[in-house]
N, CA, C and O atoms as a DFTB+ gen file, in Angstrom:
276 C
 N C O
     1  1      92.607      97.500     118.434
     2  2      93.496      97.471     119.579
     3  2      93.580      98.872     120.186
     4  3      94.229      99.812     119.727
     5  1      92.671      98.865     121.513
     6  2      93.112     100.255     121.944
     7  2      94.526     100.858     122.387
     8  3      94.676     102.071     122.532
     9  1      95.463     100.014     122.574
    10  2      96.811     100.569     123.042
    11  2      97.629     100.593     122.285
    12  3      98.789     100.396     122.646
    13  1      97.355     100.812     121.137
    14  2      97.869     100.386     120.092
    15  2      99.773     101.937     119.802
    16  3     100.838     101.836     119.194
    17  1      99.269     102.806     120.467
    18  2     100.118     104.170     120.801
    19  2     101.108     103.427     122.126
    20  3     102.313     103.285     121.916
    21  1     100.728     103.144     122.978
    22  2     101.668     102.064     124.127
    23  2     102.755     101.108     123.191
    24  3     103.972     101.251     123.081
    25  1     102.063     100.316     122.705
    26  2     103.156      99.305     121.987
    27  2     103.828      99.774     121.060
    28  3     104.998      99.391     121.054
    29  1     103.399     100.773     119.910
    30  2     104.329     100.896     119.128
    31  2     105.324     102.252     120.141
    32  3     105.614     103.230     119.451
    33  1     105.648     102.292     121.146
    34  2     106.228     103.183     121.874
    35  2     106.906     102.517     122.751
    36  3     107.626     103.030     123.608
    37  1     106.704     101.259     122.578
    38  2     107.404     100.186     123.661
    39  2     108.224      99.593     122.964
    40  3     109.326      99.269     123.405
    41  1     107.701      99.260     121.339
    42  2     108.941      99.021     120.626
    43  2     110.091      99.837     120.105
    44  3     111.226      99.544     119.728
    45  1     109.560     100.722     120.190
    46  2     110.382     101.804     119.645
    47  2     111.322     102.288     120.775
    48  3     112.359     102.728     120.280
    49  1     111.312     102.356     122.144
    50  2     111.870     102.039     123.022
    51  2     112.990     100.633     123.335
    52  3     114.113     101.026     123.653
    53  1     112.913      99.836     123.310
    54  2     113.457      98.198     122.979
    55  2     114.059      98.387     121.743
    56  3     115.148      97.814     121.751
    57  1     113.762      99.118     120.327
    58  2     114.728      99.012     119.473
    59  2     115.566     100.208     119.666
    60  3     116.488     100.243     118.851
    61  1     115.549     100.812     120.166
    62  2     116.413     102.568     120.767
    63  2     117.372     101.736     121.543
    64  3     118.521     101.669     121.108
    65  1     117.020     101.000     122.784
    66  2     118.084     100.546     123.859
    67  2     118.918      99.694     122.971
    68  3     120.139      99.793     123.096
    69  1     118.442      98.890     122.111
    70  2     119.486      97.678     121.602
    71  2     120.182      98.444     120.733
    72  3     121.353      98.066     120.745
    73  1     119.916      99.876     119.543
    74  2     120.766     100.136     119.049
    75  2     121.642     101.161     119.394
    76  3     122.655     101.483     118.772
    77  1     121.206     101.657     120.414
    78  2     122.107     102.175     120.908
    79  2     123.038     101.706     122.313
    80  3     123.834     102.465     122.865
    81  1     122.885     100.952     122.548
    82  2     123.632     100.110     123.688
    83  2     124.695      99.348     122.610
    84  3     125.873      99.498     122.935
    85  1     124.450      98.486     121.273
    86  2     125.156      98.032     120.489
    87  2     126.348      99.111     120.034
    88  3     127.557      98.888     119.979
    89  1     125.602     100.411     119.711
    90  2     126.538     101.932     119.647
    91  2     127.756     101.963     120.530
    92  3     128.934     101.774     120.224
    93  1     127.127     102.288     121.876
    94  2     128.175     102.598     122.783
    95  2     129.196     101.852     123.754
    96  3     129.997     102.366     124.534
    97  1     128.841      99.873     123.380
    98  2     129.635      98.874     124.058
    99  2     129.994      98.625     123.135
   100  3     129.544      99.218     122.155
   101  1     131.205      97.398     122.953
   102  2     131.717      96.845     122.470
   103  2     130.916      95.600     121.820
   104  3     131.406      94.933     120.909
   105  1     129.623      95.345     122.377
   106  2     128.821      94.416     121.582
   107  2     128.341      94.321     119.808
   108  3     127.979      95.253     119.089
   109  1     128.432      93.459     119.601
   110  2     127.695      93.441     118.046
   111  2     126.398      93.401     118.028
   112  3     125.936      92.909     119.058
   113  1     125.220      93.903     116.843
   114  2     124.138      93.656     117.495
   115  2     123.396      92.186     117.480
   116  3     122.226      91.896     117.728
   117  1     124.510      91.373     117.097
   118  2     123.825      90.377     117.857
   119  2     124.078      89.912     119.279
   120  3     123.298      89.075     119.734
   121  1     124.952      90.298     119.943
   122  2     125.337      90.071     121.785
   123  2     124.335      91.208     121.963
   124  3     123.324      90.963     122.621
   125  1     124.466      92.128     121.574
   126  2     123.017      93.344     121.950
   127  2     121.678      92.672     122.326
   128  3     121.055      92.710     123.387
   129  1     121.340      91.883     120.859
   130  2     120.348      91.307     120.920
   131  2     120.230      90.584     122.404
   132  3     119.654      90.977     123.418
   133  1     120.701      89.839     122.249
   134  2     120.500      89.050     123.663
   135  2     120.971      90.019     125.241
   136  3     121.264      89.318     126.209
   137  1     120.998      90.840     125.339
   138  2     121.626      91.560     126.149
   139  2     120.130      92.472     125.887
   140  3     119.917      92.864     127.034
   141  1     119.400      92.824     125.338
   142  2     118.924      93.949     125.208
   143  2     117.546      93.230     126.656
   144  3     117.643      93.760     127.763
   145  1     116.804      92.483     126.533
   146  2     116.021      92.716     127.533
   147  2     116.162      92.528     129.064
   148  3     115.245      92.348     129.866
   149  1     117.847      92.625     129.379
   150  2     118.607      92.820     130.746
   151  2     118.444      94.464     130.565
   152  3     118.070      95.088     131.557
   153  1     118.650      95.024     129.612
   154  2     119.109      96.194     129.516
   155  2     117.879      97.047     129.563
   156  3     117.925      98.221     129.928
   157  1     117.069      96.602     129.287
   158  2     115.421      97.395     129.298
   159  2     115.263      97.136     130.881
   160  3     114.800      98.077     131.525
   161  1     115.616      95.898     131.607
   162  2     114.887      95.858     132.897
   163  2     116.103      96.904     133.380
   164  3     115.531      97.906     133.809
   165  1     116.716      96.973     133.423
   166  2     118.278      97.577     134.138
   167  2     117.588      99.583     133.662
   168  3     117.217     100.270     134.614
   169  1     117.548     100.050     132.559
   170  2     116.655     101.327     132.664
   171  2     115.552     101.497     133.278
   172  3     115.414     102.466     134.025
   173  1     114.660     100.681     133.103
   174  2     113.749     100.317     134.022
   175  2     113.733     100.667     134.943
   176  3     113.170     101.725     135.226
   177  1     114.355      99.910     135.816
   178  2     114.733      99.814     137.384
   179  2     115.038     101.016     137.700
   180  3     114.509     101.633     138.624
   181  1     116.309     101.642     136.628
   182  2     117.000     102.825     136.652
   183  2     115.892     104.220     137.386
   184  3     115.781     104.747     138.492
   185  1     115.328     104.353     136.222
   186  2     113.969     105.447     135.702
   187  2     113.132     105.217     136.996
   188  3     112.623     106.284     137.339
   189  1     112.783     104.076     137.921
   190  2     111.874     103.641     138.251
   191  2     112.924     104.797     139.877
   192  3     112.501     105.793     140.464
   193  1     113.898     104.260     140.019
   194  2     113.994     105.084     141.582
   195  2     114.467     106.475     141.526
   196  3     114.393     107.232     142.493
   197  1     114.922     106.783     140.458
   198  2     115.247     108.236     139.668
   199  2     113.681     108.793     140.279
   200  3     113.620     109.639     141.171
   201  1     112.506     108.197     139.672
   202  2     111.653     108.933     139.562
   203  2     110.545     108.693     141.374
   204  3     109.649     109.456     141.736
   205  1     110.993     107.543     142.076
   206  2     110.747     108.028     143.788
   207  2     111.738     108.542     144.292
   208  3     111.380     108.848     145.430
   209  1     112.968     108.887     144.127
   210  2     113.889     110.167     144.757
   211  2     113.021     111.105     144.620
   212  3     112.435     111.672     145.542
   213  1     112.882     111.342     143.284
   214  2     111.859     112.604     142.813
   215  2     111.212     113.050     143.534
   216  3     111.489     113.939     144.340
   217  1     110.095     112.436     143.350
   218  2     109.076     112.566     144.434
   219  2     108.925     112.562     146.059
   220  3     108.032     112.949     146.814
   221  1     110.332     111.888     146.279
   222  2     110.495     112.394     147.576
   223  2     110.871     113.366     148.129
   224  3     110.602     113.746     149.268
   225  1     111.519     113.831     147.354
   226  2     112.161     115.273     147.080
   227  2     111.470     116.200     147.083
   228  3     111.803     117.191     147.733
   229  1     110.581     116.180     146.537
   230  2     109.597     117.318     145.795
   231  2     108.715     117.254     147.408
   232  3     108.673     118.303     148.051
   233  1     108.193     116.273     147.858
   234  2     107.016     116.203     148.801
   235  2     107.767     116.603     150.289
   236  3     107.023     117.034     151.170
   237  1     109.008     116.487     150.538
   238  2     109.836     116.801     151.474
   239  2     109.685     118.710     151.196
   240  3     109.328     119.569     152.003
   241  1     109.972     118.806     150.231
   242  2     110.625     120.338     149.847
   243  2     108.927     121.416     150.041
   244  3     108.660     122.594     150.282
   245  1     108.209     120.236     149.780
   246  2     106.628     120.816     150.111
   247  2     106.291     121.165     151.401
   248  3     105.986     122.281     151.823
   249  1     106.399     119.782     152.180
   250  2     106.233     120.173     154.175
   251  2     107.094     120.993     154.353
   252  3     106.704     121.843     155.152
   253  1     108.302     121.199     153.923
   254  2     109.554     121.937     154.595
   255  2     108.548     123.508     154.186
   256  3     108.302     124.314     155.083
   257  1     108.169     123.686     153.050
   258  2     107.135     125.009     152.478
   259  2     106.335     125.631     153.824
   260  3     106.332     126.557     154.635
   261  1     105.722     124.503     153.457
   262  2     103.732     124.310     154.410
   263  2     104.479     124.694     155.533
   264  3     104.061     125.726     156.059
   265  1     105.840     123.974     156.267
   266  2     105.704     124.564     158.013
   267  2     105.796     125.748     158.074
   268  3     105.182     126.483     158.847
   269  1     107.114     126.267     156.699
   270  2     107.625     127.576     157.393
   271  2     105.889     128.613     156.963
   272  3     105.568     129.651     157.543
   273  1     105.338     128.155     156.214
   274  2     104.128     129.017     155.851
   275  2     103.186     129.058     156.813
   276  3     102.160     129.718     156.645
């Protein structure tokens, strides 16, 4: 299995969110359990526009560079 570094990093991710989401709510880890792959798409999503702000940011802050240069 070449991806074999992907998956065990995907689980290890998925068991991080459930035990620590079980940590910091009031859930047990079994409501975790079932709660946990809302909670992976919900970081997800999170991480996902965190990281095009980013980049918009960064590529804005670049032209704003390039004109005055």
């Amino acid at each position: 299995m070449k991806n074999r570094g992907v998956l065990i990093g995907a689980v290890v991710a998925v068991l991080a969110i459930w035990l620590v989401g079980a940590a910091v709510t009031k859930y047990s880890l079994e409501q975790m359990a079932l709660f946990a792959p809302l909670a992976v798409c919900v970081l997800g999503a999170t991480a996902a526009v965190v990281m095009l702000w980013v980049k918009v940011i960064l590529q804005l802050r670049r032209e704003r560079h390039e004109r005055r240069a």
